[in-house]
N, C-alpha and C positions, 0 to 999 in steps of 0.2 A: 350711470346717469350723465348723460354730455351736457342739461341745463342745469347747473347747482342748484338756480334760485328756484326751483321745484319747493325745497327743503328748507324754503330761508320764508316763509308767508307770514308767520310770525314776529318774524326777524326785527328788532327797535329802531326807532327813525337814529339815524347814524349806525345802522349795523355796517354796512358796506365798509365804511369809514374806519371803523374799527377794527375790521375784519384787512384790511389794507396795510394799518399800521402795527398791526400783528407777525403779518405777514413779510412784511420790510423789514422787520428788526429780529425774524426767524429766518428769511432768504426763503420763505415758502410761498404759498401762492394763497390768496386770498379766499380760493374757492376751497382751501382744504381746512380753515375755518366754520365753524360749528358754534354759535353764541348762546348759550344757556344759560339761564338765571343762577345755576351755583354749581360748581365743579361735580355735587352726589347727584346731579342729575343728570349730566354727560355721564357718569362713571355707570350710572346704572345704565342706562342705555346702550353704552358700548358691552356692558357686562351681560345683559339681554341678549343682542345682538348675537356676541358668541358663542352662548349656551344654543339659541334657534339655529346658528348656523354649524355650529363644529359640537352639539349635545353637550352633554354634564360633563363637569370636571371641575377641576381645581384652576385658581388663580394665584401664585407664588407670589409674597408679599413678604417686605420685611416686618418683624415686632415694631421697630421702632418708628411709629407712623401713627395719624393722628386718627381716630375712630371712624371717618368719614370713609376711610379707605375699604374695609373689613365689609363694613357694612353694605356697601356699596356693591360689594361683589356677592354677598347673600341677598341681597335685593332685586340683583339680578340672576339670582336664579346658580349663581356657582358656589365652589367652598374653596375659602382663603386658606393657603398652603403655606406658612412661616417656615422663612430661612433665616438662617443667622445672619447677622452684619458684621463688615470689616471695623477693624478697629482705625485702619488709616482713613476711611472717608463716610463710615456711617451708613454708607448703602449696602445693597446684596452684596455676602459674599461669595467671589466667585468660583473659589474654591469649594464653600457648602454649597452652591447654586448646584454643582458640578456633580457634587455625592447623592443629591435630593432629586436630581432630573433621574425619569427614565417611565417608562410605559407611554402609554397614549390617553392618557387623563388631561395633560397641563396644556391648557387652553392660551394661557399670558401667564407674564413673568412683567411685575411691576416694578421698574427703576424709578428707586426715590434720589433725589439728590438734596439731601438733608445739611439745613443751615448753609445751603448751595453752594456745598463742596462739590466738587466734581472731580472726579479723577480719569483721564481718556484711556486710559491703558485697563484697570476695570470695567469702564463703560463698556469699551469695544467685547471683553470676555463677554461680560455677562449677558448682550444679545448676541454675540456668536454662539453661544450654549442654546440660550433660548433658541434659536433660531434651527439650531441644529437639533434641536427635541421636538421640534415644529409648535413652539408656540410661540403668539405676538410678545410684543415687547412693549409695554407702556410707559412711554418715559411722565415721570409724573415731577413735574419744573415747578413747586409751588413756590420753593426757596430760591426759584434762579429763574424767577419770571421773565418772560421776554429771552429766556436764552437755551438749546436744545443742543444736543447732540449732533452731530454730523458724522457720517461713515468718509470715506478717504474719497470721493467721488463729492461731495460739498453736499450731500441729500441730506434730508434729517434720517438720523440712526432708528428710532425708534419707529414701528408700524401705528401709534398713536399715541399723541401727546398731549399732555395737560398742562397748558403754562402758569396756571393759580385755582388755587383754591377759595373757594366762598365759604 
């Protein structure tokens, strides 16, 4: 789509604006903003999206996450795949990430960054695996709104990201 606002008709008086100041304070671009009334409906959507586009599969998710997440991915259509979490930051671990990867089921791999911990040297594993099993990477920022991942080039890390939840 080279017009964004195709997909923005809906969009709320001040969405641009918001969609601006998102995007400043992520180093992204404004059109890669997406405004939805609450994070389980982005989630399904993108979780939709995958199943039409890449079929059935699984969506790798840590336990320790809040119910919106689970559900989100059987609403749209795939089955939530738990991995363990490290004990040093709470997210995937990458080491179990690493033993649970394998076939061509795993559609995404959801990084949580919980009570926005963040640790770069996990992050970086765990969509380097993801990426090398060929699935996306969900960075899911509830805890660390307004703040993302970036790969060594200043892009965001993750192939789609969630800054907060509703």
């Amino acid at each position: 789509v080279t017009d964004m606002n195709v997909n923005r008709l809906n969009e709320p008086k001040g969405g641009m604006k918001l969609r601006t100041l998102l995007a400043a304070r992520t180093h992204t671009s404004p059109d890669d903003w997406f405004l939805t009334f609450r994070a389980r409906e982005a989630m399904e959507i993108v979780f939709d999206e995958l199943r039409t586009s890449y079929g059935d599969g699984d969506v790798i998710l840590q336990p320790f996450t809040c119910s919106t997440v689970p559900e989100s991915v059987i609403a749209g259509g795939l089955r939530p795949l738990y991995c363990d979490i490290s004990e040093e930051d709470l997210s995937i671990d990458p080491d179990a990430l690493e033993k649970l990867l394998g076939g061509d089921t795993h559609r995404a791999v959801i990084l949580q960054h919980t009570y926005g911990i963040f640790d770069q040297v996990s992050t970086d594993r765990v969509i380097e695996l993801a990426h090398r099993a060929g699935a996306l990477v969900i960075e899911d920022c509830a805890h660390r709104a307004g703040r993302i991942a970036f790969d060594s080039d200043g892009r965001p890390a993750a192939d789609i990201f969630s800054p907060r939840r509703a």
